[in-house]
Backbone as a ProteinNet text record, in pm:
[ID]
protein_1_A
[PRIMARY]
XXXXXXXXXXXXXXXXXXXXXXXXXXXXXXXXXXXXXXXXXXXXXXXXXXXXXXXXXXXXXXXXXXXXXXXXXXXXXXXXXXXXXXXXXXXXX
[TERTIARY]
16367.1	16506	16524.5	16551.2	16617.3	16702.5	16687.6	16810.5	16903.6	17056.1	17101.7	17194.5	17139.2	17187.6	17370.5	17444.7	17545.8	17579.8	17702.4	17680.9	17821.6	17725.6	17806.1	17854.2	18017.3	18075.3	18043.5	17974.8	17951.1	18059.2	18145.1	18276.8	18344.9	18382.6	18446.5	18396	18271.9	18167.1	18152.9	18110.7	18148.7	18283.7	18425.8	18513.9	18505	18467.8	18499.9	18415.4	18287.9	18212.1	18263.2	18376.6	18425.2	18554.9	18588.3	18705.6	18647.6	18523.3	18496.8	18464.9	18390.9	18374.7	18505.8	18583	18732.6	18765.2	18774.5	18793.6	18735.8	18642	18478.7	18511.8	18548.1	18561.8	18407.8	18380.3	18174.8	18243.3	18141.5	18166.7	18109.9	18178.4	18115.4	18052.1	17924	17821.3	17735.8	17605.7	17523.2	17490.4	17453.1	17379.3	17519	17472.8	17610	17512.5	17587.1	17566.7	17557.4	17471.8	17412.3	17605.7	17661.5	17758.3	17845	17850.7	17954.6	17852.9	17673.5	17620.5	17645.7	17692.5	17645.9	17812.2	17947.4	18011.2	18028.7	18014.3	17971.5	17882.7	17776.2	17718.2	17780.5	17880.5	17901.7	17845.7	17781.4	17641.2	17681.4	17634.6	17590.9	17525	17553.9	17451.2	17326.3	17287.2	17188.4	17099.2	17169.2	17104.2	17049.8	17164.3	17157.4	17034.2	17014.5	16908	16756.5	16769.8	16663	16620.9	16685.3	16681.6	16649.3	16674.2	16609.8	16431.2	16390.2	16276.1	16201.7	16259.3	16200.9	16135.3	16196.3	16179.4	16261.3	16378.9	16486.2	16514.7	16612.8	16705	16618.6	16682.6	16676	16520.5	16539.9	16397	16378.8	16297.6	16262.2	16277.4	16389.9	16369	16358.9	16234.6	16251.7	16196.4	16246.2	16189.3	16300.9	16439.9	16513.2	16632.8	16545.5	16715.6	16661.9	16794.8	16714.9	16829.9	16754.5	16881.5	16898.9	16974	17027.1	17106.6	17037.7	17149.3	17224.4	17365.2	17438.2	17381.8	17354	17315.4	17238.7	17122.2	17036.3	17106.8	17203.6	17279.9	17384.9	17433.9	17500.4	17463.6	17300.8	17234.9	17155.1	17136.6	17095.8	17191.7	17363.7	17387.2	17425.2	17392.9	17423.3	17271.2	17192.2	17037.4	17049.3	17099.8	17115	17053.7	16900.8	16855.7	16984.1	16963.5	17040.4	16970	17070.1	17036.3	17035.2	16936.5	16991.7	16820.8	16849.9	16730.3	16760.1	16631.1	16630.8	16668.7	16733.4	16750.6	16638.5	16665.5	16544.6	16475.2	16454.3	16337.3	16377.1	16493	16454.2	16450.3	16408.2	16349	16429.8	16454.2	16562.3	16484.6	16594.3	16543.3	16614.7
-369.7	-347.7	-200.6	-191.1	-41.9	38.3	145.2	249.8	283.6	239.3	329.7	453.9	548.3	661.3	717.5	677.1	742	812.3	742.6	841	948.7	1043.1	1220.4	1223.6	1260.4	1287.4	1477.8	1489.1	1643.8	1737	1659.3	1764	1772.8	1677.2	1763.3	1829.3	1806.4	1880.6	2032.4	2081.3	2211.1	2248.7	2170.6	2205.5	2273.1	2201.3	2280.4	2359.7	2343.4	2484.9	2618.3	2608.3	2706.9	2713	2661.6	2686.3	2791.1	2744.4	2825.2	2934.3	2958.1	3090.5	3144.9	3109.4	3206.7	3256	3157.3	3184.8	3298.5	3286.3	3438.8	3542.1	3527.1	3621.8	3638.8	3532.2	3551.4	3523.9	3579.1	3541.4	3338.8	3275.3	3147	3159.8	3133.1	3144	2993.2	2975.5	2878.1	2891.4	3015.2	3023.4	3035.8	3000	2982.8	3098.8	3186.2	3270.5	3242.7	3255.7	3235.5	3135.5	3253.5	3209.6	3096.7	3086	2979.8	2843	2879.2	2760.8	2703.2	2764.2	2707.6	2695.4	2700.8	2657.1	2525.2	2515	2413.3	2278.6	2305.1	2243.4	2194.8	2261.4	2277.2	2300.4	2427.9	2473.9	2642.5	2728.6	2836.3	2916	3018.3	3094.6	3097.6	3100.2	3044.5	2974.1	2836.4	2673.4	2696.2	2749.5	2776	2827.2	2943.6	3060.3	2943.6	2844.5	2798.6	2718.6	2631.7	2489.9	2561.6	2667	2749.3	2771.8	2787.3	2907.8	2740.3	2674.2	2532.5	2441.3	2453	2406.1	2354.2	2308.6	2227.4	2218.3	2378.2	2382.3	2524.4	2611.7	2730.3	2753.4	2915.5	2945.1	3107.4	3154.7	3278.4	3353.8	3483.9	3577.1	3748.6	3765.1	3908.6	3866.5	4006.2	3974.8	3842.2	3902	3831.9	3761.2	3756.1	3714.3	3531.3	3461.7	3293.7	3327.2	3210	3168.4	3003.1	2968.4	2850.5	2792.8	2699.7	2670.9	2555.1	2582.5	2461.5	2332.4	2290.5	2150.5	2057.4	2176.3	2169	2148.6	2227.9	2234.2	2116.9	2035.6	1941.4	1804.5	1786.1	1679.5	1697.4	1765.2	1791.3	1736.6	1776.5	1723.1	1628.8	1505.6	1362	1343.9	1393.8	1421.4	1499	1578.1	1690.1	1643.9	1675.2	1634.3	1723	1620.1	1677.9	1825.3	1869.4	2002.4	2003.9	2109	2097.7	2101.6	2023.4	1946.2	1797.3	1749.5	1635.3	1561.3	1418.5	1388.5	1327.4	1335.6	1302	1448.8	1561	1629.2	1721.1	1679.9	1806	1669.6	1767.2	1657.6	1593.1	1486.6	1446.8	1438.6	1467.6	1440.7	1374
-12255.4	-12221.7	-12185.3	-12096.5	-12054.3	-12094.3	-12121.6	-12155	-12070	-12051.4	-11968.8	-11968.3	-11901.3	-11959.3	-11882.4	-11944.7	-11878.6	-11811.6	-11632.3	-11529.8	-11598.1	-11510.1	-11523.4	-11390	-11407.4	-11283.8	-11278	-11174	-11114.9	-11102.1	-11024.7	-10967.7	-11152.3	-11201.7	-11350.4	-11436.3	-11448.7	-11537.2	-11493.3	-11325.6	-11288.5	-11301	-11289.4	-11333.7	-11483.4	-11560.3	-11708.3	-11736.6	-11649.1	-11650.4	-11630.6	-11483.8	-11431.6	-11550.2	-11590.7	-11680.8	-11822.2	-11851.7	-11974.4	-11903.6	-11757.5	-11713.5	-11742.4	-11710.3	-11682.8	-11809.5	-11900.6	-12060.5	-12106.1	-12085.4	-12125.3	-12012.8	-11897.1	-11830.8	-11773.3	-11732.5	-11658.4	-11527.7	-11428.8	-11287.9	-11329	-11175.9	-11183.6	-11086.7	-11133	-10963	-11059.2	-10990	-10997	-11101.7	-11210.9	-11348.8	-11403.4	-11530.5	-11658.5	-11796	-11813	-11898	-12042.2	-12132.7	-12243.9	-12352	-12330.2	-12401.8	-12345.1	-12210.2	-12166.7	-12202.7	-12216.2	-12211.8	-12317.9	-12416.5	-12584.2	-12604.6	-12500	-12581.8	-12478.2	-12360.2	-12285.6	-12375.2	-12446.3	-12512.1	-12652.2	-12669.9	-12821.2	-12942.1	-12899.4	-13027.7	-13017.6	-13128.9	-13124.5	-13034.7	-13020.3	-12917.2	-12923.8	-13097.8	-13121.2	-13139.4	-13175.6	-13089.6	-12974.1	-12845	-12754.3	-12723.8	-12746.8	-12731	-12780.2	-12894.4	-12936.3	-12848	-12794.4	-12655.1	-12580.4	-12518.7	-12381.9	-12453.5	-12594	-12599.4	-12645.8	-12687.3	-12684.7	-12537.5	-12452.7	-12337.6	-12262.9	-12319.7	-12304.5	-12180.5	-12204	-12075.3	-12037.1	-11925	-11874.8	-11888.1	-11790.1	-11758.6	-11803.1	-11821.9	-11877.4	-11793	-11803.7	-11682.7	-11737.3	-11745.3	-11865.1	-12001.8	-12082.1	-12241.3	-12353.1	-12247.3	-12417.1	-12299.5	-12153.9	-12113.7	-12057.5	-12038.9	-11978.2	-11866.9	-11801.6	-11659.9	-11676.8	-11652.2	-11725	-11598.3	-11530.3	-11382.1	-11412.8	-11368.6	-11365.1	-11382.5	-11271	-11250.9	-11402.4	-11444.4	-11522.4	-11623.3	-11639.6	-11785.8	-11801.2	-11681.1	-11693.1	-11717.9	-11665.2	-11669.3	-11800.4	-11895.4	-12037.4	-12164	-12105.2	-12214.7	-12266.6	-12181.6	-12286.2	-12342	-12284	-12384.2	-12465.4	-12510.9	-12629.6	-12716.6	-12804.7	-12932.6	-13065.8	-13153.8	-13229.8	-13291.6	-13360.4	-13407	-13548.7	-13633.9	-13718.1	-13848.5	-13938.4	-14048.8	-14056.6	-14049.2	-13995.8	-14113.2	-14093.5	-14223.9	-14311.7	-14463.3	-14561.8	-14593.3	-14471.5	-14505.8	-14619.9	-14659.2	-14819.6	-14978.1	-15030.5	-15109.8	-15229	-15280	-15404.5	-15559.4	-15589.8	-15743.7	-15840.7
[MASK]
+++++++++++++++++++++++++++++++++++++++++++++++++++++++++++++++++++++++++++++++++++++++++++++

């Protein structure tokens, strides 16, 4: 049986992209800046920062910076692995 993965409308998704640009005050061009990505995503900057050094999303440009392109970042997040500790892994007593 097949998975099907839910369609993403493009034109609203860059809409609220460009909306959190405005919010943050980032230019809106094709890359989405560390912070608009992670509230776009609804995670920390630091989630954020982890999914880029994981493989996820974005690409390495420099020592500490990612580039993170639209498109990429819109088609990632109904895949979003959860975040977090997995459940069970701490131990009961």
């Amino acid at each position: 049986m097949a998975i099907l993965k839910p369609k993403v409308d493009l034109k609203k998704e860059h809409q609220v992209i460009d909306r959190i640009c405005k919010e943050e005050k980032f230019p809106c061009n094709e890359f989405v800046p560390m912070a608009a990505a992670a509230k776009y995503l609804e995670v920390s900057v630091r989630q954020c920062r982890h999914l880029c050094q994981s493989g996820h999303i974005g690409e390495k440009y420099g020592v500490r910076t990612w580039l993170i392109h639209r498109d990429e970042l819109i088609q990632f997040k109904p895949e979003k692995p959860p975040l977090g500790r997995p459940i069970g892994s701490t131990k009961k007593k």
